[in-house]
Every structure is written in structure tokens, then in C-alpha cells.
NUBA-913979 format. One record per residue (C-alpha): residue number from 1; residue in three letters; chain; z, x negated, y. Coordinates in nm, 4 decimals, decimal comma, always signed. Example, Ala and Ser with C-alpha at 12.3 -4.5 7.8 and 13.67 -1.06 7.14 Angstrom:
<pts>
num	residu	chaine	z	x	y
1	ALA	A	+0,7800	-1,2300	-0,4500
2	SER	A	+0,7140	-1,3670	-0,1060
</pts>
This chain:
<pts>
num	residu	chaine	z	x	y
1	UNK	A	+4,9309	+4,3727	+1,3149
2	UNK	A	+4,5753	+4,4759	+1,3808
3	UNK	A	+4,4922	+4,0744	+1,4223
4	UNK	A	+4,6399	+4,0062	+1,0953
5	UNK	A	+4,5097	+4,2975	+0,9147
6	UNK	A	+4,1386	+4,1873	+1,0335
7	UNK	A	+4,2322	+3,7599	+0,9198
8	UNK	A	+4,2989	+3,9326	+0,5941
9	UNK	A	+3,9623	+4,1111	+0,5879
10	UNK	A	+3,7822	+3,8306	+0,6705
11	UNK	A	+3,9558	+3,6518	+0,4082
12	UNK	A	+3,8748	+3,8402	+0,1710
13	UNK	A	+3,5055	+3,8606	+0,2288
14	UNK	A	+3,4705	+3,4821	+0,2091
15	UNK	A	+3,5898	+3,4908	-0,0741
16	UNK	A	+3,3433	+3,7595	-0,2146
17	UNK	A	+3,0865	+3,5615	-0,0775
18	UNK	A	+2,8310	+3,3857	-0,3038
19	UNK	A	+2,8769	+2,9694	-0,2421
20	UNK	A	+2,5034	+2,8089	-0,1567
21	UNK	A	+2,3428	+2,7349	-0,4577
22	UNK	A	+2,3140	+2,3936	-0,5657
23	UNK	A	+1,9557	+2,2126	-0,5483
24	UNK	A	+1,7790	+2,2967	-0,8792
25	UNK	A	+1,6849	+2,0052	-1,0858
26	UNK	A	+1,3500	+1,8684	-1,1991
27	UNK	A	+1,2998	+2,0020	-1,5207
28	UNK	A	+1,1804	+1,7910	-1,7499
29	UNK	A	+1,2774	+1,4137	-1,5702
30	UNK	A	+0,9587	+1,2316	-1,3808
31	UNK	A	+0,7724	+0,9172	-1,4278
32	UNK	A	+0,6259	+0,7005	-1,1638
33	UNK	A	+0,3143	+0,4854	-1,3319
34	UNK	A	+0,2742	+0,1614	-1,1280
35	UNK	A	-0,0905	+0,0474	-1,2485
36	UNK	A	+0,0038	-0,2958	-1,2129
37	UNK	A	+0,2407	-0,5588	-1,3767
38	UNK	A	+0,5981	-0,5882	-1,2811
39	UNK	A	+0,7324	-0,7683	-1,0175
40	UNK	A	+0,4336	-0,7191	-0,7366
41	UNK	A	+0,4568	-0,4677	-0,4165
42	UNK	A	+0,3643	-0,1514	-0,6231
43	UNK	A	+0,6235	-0,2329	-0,8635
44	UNK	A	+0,9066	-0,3339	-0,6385
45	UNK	A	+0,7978	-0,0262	-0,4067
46	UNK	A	+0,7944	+0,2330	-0,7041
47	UNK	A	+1,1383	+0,1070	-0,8160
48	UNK	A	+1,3238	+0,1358	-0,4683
49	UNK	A	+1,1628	+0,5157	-0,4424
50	UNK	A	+1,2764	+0,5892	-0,7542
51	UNK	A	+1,6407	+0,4706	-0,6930
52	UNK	A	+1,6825	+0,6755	-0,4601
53	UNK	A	+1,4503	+0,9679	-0,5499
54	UNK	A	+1,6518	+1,0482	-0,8841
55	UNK	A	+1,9611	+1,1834	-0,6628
56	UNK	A	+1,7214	+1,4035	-0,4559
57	UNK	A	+1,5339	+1,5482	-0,7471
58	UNK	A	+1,8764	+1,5416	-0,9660
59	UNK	A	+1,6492	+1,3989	-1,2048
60	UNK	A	+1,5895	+1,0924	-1,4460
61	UNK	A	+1,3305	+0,9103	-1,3072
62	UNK	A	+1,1178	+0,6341	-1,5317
63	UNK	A	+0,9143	+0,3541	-1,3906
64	UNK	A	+0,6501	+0,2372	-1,6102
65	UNK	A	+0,4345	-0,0276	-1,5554
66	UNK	A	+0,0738	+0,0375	-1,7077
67	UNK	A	-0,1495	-0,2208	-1,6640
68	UNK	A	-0,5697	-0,2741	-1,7275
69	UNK	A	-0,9023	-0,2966	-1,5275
70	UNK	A	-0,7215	-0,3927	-1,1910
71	UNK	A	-0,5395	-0,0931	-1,2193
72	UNK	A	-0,8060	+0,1930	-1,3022
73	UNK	A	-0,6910	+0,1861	-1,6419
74	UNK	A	-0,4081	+0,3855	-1,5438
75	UNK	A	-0,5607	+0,6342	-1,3317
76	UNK	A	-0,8493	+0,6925	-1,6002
77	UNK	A	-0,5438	+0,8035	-1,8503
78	UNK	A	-0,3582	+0,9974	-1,5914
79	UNK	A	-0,6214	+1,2061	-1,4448
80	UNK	A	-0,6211	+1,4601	-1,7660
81	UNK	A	-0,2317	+1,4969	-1,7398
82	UNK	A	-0,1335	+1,8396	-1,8256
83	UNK	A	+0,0059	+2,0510	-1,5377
84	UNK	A	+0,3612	+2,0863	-1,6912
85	UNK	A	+0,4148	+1,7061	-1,6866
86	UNK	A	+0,5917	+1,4997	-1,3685
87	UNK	A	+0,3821	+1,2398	-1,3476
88	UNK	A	+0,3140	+1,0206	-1,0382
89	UNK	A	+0,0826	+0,6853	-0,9767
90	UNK	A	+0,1483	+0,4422	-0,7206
91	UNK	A	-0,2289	+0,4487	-0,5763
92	UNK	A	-0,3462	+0,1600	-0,2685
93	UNK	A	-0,7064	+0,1114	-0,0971
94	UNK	A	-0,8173	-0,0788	-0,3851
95	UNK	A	-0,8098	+0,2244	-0,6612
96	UNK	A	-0,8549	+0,5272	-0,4292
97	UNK	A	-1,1063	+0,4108	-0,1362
98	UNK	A	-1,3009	+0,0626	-0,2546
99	UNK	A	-1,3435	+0,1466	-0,6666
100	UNK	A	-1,4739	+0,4311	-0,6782
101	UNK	A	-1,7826	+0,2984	-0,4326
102	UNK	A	-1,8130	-0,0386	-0,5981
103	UNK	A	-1,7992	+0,0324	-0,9576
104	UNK	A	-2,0758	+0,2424	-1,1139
105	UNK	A	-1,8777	+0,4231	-1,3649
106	UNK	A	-1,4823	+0,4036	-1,2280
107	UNK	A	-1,3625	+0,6469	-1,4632
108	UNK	A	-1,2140	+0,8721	-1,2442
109	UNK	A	-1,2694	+1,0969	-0,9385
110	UNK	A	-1,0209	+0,9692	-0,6676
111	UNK	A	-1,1179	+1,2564	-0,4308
112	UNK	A	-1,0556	+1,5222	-0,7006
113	UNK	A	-0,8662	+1,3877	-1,0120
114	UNK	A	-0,5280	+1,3246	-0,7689
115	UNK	A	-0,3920	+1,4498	-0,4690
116	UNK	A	-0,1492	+1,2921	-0,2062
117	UNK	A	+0,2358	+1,3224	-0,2804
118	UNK	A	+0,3473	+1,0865	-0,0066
119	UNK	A	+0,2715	+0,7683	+0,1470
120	UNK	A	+0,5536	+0,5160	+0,1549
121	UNK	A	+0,4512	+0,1467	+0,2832
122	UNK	A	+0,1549	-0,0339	+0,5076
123	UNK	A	+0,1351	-0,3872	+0,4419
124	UNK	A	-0,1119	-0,6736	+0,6922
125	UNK	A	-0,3747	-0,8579	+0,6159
126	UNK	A	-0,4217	-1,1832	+0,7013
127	UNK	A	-0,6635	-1,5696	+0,7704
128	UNK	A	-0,5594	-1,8663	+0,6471
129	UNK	A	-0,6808	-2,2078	+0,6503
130	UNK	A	-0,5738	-2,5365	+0,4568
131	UNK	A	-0,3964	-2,8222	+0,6420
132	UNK	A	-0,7232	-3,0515	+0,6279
133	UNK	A	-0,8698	-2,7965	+0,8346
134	UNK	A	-0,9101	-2,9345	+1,2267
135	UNK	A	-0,7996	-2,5809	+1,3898
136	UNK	A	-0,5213	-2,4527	+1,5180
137	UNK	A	-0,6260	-2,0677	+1,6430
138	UNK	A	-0,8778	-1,8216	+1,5517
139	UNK	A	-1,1145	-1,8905	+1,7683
140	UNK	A	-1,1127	-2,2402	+1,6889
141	UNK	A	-1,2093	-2,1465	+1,3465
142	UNK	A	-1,4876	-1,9045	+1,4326
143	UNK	A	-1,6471	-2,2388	+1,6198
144	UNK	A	-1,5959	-2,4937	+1,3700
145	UNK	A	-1,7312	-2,2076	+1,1239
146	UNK	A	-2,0770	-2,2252	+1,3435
147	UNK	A	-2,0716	-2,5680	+1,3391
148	UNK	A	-2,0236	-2,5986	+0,9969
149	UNK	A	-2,1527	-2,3060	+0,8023
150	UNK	A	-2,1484	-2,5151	+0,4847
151	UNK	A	-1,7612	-2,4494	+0,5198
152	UNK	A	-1,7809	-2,0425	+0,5525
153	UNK	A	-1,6322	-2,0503	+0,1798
154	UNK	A	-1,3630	-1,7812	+0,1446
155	UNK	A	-1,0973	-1,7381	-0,0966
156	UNK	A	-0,9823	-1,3874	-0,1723
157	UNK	A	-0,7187	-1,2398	-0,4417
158	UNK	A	-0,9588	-1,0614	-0,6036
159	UNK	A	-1,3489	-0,9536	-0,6002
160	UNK	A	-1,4594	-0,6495	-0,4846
161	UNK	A	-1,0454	-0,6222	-0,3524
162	UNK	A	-0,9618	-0,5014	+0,0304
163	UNK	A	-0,9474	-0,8949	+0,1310
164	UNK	A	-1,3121	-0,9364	-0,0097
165	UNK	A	-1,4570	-0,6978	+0,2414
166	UNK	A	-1,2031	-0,7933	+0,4930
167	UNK	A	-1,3541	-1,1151	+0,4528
168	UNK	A	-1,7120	-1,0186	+0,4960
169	UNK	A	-1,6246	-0,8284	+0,8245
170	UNK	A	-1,4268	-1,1511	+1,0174
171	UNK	A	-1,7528	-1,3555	+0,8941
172	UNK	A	-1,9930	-1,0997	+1,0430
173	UNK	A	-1,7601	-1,0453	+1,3588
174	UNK	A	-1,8186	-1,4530	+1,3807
175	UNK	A	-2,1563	-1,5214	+1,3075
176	UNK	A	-2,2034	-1,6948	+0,9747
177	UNK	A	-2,3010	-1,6359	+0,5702
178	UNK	A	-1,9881	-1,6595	+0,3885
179	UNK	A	-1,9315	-1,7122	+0,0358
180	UNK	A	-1,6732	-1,5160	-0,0572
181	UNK	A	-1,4857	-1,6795	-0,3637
182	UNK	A	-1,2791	-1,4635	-0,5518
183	UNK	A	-0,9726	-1,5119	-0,7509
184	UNK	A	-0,7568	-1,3469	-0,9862
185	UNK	A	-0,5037	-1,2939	-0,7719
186	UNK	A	-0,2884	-1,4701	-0,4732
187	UNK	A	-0,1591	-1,7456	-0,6482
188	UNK	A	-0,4664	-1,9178	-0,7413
189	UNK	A	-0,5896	-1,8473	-0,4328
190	UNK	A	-0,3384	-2,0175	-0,2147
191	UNK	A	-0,3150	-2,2899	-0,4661
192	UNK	A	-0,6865	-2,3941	-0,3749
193	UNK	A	-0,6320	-2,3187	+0,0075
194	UNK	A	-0,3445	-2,5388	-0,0191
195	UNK	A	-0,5174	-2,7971	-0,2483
196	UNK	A	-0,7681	-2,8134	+0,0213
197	UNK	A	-1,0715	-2,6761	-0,2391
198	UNK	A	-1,0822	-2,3927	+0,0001
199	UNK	A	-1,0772	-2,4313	+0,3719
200	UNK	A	-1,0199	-2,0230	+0,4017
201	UNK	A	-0,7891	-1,7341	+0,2465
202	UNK	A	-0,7815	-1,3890	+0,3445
203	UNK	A	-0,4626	-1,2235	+0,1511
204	UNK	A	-0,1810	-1,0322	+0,2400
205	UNK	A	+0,0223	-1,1652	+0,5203
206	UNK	A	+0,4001	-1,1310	+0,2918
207	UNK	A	+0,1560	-1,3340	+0,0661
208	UNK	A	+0,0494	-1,6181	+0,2250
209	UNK	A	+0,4271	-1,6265	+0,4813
210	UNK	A	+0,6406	-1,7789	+0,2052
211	UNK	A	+0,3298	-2,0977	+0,1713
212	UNK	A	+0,3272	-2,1547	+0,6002
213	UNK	A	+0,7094	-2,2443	+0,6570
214	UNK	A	+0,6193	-2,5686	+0,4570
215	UNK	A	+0,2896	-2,6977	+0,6427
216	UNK	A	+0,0529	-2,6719	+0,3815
217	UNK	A	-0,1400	-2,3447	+0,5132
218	UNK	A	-0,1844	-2,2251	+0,8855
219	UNK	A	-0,2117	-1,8246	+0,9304
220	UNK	A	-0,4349	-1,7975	+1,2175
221	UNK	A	-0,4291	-1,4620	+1,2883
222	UNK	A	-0,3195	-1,1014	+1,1254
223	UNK	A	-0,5044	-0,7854	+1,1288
224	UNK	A	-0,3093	-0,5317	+1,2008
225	UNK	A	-0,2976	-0,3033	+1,5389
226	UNK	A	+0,0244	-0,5330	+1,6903
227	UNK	A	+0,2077	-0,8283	+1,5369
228	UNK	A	+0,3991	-0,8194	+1,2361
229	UNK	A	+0,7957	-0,7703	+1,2405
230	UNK	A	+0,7807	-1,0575	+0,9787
231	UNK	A	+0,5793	-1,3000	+1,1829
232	UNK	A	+0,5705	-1,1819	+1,5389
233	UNK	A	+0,4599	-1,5440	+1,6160
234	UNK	A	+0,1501	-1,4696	+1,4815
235	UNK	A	-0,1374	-1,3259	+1,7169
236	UNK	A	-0,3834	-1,0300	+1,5831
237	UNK	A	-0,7538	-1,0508	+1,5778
238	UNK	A	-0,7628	-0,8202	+1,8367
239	UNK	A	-0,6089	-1,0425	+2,0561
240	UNK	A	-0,8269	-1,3104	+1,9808
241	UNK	A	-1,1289	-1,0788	+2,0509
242	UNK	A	-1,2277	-0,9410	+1,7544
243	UNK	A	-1,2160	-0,5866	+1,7061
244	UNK	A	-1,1299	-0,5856	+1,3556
245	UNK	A	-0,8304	-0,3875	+1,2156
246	UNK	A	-0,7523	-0,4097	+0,8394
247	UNK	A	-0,4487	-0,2517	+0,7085
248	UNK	A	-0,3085	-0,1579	+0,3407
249	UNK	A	-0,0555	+0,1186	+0,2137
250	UNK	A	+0,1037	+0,1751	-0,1283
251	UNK	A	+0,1201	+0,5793	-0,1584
252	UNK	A	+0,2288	+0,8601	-0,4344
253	UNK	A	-0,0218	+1,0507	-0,6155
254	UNK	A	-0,0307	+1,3350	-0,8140
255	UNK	A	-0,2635	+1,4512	-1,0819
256	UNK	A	-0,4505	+1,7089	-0,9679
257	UNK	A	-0,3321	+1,9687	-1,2401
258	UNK	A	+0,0459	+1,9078	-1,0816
259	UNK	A	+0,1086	+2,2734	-0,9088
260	UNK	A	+0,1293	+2,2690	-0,5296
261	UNK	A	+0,4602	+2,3470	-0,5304
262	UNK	A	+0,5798	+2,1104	-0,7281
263	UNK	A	+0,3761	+1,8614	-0,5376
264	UNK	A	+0,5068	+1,9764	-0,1899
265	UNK	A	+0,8825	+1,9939	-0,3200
266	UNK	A	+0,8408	+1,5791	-0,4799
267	UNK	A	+0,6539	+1,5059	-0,1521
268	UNK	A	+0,9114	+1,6088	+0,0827
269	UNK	A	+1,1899	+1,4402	-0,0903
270	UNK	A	+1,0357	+1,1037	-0,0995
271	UNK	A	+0,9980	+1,1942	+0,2711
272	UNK	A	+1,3866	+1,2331	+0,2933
273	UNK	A	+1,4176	+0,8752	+0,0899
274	UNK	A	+1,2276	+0,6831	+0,3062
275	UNK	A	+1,3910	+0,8536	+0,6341
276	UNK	A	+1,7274	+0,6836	+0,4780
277	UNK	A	+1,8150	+0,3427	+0,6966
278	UNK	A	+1,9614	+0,1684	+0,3170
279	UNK	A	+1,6384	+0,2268	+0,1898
280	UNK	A	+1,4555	+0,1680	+0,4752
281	UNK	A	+1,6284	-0,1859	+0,4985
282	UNK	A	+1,5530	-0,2975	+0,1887
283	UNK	A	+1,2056	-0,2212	+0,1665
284	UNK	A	+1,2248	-0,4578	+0,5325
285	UNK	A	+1,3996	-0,7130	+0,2622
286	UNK	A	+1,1426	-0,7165	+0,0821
287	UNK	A	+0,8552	-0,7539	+0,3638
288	UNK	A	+0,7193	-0,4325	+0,3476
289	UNK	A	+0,6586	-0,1736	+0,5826
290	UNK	A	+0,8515	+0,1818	+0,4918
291	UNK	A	+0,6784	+0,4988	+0,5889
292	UNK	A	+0,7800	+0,8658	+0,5653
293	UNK	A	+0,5399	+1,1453	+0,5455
294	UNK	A	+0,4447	+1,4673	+0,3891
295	UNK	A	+0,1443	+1,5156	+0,1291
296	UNK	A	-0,0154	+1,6513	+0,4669
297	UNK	A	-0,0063	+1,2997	+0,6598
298	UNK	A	-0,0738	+1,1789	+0,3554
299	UNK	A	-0,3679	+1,3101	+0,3036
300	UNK	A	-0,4648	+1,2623	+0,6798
301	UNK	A	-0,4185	+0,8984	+0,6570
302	UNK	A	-0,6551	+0,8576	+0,3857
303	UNK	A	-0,9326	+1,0633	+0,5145
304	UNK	A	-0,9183	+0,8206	+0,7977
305	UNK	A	-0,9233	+0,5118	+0,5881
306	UNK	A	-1,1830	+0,6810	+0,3548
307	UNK	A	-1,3763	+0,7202	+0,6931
308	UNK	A	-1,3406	+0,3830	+0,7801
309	UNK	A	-1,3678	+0,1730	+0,5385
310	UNK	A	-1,6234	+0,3328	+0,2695
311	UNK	A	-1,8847	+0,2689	+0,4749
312	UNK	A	-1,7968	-0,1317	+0,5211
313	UNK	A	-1,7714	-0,1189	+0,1384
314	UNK	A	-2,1636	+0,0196	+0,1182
315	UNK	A	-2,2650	-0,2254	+0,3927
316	UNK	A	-2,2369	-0,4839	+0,2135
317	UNK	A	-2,3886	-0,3948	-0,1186
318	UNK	A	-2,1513	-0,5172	-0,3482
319	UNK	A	-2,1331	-0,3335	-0,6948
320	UNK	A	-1,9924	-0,3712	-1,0514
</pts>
């Protein structure tokens, strides 16, 4: 009797008991800007976050593409967004570390205009000659580079881009004056590497993979700390002696009005996302690298790139 008059009790208290409440929404709906056209990493990346962001945030989520001045269009419009908007950017190397040293006038502070929100993919650089080209390995090509410094002529996706100074490190590393020939973009790059116009292209490894399978290019070597998932035939530089390491990421930012909190709470659930194996896989699909971290790492990460690679950017004295 006492048992059942306690069950009872406890019965009735669970029922008194408030239910946990459910996760508030995101007033208001957020939009990711990718400063780039559709269909590129940034794009593909910003859309596969914000698939699986909007159940997290129990919020509409927009992707809008806004494109301009290699991206710093976008980040010149967004830095004055007022603190009661959602607004994020899909930043890489190219807007927040090499612009703002290269270009006189960027339009933008990237050390004070935006903050971290979360970083989300690393992607490999990579060398590349054409088929005429008599070499098979890196180190072939850093002696036939001596021998002929006539040939030290470089393609690269863009001028003043990540590859560009890439570019001018491996042709330090080996010895020789390079001219460094830039493009706008990969396509027309690899066109003229695999024309033969070009005997070398430094791009994005998912960039030039898709042009190897078919014999036209070689990839020497990549430039990251091991060898890729995607192409673990591949050797780095450092294994063919050169210390050089040359990595890229695709991150969130946040205009620097957004309140902390409201950065923290969007930081941590794009976390969550890209802790999730589905998403996880397809951003593998699609040859990219997923990462997971708070605005913290974040923000640790690109001190550290800041640190090294502002100071190759000044070496080398290019400006706009």
C-alpha cells in the first residue's frame, strides 16, 4: 500500500513537471553571402552548411551569391551590417589574409570589420606540369627548372591569389626567377598547361585531379602536411625536400556588429553540422575537406595563417 501510494506520488509530480523547452528559433531567418559565383567550393560549401544548419537554428536559411572585385565586393557591403541582422560571409585566405596586404585600399578591415563564426573545410594546393614536359617527380622539375630558367613560367588562377605566392615560394625553395602568369581563374589556366603554352600550374589539387586521370597534366607533388585522401598517390613537397606547406580553408564570418552571443550560439551549431557523418560524407563527395570548430579554433587557426603567410605576401612586394 505504502509502495503504491508513493508510484502515485511520483506520478503525479511528473506530471506537474515543466517538459524541456524546445530550442528557440533564430529570429528573423539568416543569410549566408558566398562572395563568389555559383557553383565553385564557397558556393557548394555554403549550401551543404546551410542544409543542414536551418534544422539546428529552426530557421530559414538563404544562400546568396554576391559577386565583384574577386570577392571584396561583398565584404566591403557587409562590414556596416547592422547588429540586429543574421548575416554570414563565406571568407578564405584570399579575402581575409592576402587582400588586405596586397591591395592599397581593400575596402575593409579583415582584422576588425568580421569575426570568426566557424571554420568548415581545408582544401591542398598543388604543381602541375604539361605532358610535353620531360619530368616525372618534383625534383626532376626543380633540375630541369635550373637548366632551363627560360621555362620558370607559372600559371596561377588568379594574381595576387594564394597559388601566386605559393608559386613564388616553390621557385625560391628551387633556385630560379619565375614569371608568374596569372589567370582568371582555373580553367584558363589548365587549358594553357594542358595546351602546352605553360609548362607549370599551381592550383588547387580538386582542381587540377579531374585534368590528370586523362594524361594531359602530371601533378607532381601537393602541399599539404600528408597526402591527400583524394590522391594519396601523390607525394608532398615535404617529402620531396622542400619545406613548404600551403594549405586553404573556406570559414564563416560574422560582421563585427553581430552580438557575441549570437555569434557563439551560430558558431557552435555549424560545429554540430559538420560533426554529422551525412554531412561529413558529402562534403568528401565533393573533394573537400570538412572541419568542425568553435569561433575559438577559428580564430586560432587564422592567427596562425595570418602569422604565416602575411609575411610571404610582403616578401615579395606585390601590390595593387
Amino acid at each position: 500500500m505504502k509502495t503504491a501510494t508513493l508510484l502515485c506520488f511520483a506520478a503525479i509530480l511528473s506530471l506537474a513537471a515543466p517538459s524541456p523547452a524546445p530550442a528557440q528559433s533564430l529570429a528573423g531567418g539568416l543569410r549566408i553571402v558566398v562572395p563568389y559565383a555559383p557553383g565553385g567550393a564557397s558556393d557548394r560549401a555554403a549550401r551543404l552548411v546551410a542544409d543542414g544548419l536551418k534544422d539546428k537554428l529552426q530557421t530559414t536559411i538563404v544562400v546568396e551569391n554576391r559577386t565583384g572585385a574577386g570577392g571584396r565586393l561583398a565584404m566591403q557591403q557587409l562590414k556596416a551590417t547592422p547588429a540586429g541582422q543574421h548575416v554570414l560571409v563565406v571568407g578564405n585566405p584570399a579575402l581575409m589574409v592576402v587582400a588586405p596586404v596586397v591591395y592599397k585600399d581593400v575596402g575593409y578591415d579583415a582584422r576588425h570589420d568580421f569575426v570568426p563564426v566557424s571554420h568548415i573545410t581545408n582544401y591542398d594546393f598543388a604543381v602541375a606540369v604539361g605532358s610535353a614536359v620531360p619530368v616525372r617527380e618534383f625534383n626532376h622539375l626543380a633540375a630541369w627548372l635550373r637548366a632551363n630558367p627560360e621555362q620558370a613560367n607559372f600559371g596561377v588562377p588568379a594574381t595576387g591569389s594564394l597559388p601566386h605566392f605559393f608559386a613564388l615560394m616553390i621557385a625560391d625553395s628551387v633556385g630560379v626567377k619565375p614569371q608568374i602568369i596569372g589567370y582568371r581563374g582555373s580553367a584558363p589556366s589548365i587549358t594553357d598547361l594542358m595546351a602546352g603554352t605553360i609548362p607549370v600550374a599551381v592550383d588547387t589539387l580538386d582542381a587540377l585531379l579531374p585534368h590528370e586521370s586523362g594524361g594531359k597534366i602530371r601533378i607532381l607533388a601537393m602541399a599539404g602536411t600528408k597526402r591527400s585522401a583524394m590522391a594519396p598517390k601523390i607525394p608532398t613537397l615535404l617529402e620531396s625536400g622542400q619545406d613548404i606547406v600551403a594549405t586553404g580553408w573556406n570559414a564563416m564570418f560574422a560582421p563585427a556588429s553581430m552580438p557575441k552571443e549570437t555569434v557563439q550560439r551560430i558558431g557552435l551549431a555549424i560545429r554540430d553540422v559538420m560533426r554529422d557523418k551525412d554531412v561529413r560524407a558529402k562534403f568528401e563527395a565533393a573533394s573537400m575537406e570538412p572541419i568542425s570548430a568553435t569561433p575559438e579554433e577559428t580564430a586560432r587557426m587564422l592567427g596562425a595563417y595570418r602569422a604565416q603567410w602575411e609575411p610571404v605576401v610582403k616578401k615579395s612586394g606585390f601590390t595593387q
